[in-house]
C-alpha positions as CSV (number, residue, x, y, z in Angstrom):
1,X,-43.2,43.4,77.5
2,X,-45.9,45.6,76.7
3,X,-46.9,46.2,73.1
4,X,-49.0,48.8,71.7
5,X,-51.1,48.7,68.5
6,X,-53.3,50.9,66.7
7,X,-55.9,49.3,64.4
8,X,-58.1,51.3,62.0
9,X,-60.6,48.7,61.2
10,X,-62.3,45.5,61.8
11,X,-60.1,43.2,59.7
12,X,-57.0,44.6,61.6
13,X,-58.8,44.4,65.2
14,X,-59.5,40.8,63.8
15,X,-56.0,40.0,62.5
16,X,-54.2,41.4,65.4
17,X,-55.5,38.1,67.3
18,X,-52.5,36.6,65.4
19,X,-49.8,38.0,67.3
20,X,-51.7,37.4,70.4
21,X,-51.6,33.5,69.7
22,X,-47.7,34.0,69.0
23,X,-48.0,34.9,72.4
24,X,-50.2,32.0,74.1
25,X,-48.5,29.4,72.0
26,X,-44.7,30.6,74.1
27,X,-46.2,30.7,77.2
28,X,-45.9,27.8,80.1
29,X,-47.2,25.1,78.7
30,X,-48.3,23.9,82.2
31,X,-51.2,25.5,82.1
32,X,-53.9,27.0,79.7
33,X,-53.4,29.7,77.5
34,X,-55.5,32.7,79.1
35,X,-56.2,36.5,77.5
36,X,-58.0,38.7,79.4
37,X,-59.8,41.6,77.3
38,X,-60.6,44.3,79.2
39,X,-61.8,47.8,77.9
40,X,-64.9,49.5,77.5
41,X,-68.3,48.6,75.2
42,X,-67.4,48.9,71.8
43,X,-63.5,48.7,72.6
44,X,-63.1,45.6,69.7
45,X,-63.1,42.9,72.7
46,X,-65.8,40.6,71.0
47,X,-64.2,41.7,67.0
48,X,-60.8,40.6,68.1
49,X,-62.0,37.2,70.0
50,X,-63.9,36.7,66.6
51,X,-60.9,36.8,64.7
52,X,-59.0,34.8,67.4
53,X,-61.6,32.1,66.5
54,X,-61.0,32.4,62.9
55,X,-57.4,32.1,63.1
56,X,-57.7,29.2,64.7
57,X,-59.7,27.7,62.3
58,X,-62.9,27.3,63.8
59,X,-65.8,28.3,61.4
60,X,-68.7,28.7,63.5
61,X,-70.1,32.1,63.9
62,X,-68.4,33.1,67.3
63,X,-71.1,35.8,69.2
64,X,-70.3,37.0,72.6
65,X,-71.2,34.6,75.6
66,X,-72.9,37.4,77.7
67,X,-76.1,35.6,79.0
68,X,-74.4,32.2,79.0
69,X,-71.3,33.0,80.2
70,X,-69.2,30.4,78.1
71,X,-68.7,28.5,75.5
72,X,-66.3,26.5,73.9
73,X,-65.2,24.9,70.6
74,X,-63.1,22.0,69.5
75,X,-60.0,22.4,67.7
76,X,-59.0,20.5,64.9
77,X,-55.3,20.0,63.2
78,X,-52.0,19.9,64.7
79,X,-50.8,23.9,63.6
80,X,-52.2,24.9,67.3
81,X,-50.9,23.4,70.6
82,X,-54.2,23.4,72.1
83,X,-57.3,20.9,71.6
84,X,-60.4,23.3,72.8
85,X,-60.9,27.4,72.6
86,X,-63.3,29.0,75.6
87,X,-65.1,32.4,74.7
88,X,-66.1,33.6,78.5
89,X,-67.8,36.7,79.2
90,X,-67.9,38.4,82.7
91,X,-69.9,41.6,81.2
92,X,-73.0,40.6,84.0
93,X,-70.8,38.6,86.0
94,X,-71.8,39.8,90.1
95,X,-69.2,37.7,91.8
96,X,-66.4,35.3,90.2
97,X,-68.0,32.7,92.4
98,X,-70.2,32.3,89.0
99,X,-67.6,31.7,86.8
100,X,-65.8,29.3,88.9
101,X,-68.8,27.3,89.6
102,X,-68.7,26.3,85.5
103,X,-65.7,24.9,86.1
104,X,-63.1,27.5,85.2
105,X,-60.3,26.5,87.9
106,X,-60.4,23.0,85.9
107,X,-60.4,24.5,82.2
108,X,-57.7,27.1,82.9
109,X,-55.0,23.9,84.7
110,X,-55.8,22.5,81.5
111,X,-52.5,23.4,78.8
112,X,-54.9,21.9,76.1
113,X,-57.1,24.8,76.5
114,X,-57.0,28.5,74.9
115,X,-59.1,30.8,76.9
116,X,-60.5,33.6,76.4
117,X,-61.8,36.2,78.9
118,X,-64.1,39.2,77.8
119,X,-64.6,41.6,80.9
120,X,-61.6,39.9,83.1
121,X,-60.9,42.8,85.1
122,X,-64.4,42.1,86.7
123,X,-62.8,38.7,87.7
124,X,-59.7,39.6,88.0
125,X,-58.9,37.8,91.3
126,X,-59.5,34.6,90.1
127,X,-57.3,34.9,86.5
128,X,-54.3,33.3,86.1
129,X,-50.8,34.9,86.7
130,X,-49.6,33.9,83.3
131,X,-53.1,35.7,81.3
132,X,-51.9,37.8,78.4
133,X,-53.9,40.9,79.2
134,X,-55.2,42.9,76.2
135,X,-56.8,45.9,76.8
136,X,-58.7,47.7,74.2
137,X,-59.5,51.4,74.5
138,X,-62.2,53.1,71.7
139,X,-60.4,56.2,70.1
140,X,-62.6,57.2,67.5
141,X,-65.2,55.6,65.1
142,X,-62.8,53.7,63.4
143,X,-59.6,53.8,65.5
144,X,-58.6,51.3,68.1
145,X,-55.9,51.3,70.3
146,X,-54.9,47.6,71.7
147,X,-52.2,46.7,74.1
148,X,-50.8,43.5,75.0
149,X,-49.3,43.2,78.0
C-alpha cells in the first residue's frame, strides 16, 4: 500500500511523521515498530525523524546519530504502544555487522520499541520484513516528495 506525499516545508516533512506512526501503531505487535528512511542528503530523513520524536512526546532536541550510531529515548504516557524510540543512523555504517553488534537483533524483537533507521538501505539485509520503508527524494529547495511503503 504505497502512499505518496508531497511536502513543501519543514513543519509538513515534520507532521507527516504522524501518519507514519498510524502506521507502526497497526503493525504486528510481535515485534518492534521499524521505519527505514532512505533517500539522499538533504531528502528530510533527519526533519521527519525530528518530528517523529515530537509527536511522540519526547522533548529533547533529537540530532542525527551519525558518529554514534544510536540512541534512544524513553517514552512516557499510555497514547503510544511503545515504551522506548531508537534514532539509528547507518550514513558511515561499512558492514551491518556494526549495527548488530549494539544490539539491534534484541531491540528490533522487542514490540515495546519504535525504531528508526536513517540510511537503511545500507543495512538493508539485516531490517525487518515488517519495516515501514519511507523513502524521501529532494525535488527542489523547498519541495519534498515522501513515500511510505
Amino acid at each position: 500500500m504505497e502512499k505518496i506525499f508531497h511536502t513543501k516545508n519543514l513543519k509538513e516533512t515534520q507532521n507527516l511523521s504522524e501518519k507514519a506512526i498510524e502506521i507502526a501503531k497497526k503493525q504486528s505487535r510481535k515485534n518492534a515498530a521499524v521505519l527505514g528512511l532512505v533517500g539522499d542528503l538533504g531528502g528530510g530523513k533527519t526533519s521527519f525523524t525530528q518530528g517523529l520524536a515530537k509527536n511522540l512526546g519526547i522533548k529533547k532536541e533529537i540530532l542525527s546519530p551519525t558518529f554514534i550510531l544510536m540512541q534512544s529515548y524513553p517514552l512516557s504516557g499510555k497514547k503510544f504502544p511503545w515504551k522506548d524510540f531508537y534514532h539509528l543512523d547507518a550514513y558511515r555504517v561499512k558492514s551491518s555487522k556494526e549495527i548488530l553488534r549494539l544490539g539491534f537483533e534484541e531491540i528490533i524483537k522487542d514490540s515495546q520499541n519504535i525504531v528508526v533507521v536513517e540510511w537503511a538501505d545500507i543495512i538493508k539485509d539485516i531490517m525487518p520484513k515488517n519495516t515501514l520503508w519511507i523513502e524521501f527524494e529532494w525535488l527542489d529547495e523547498n519541495e519534498r516528495k515522501i513515500t511510505l511503503n
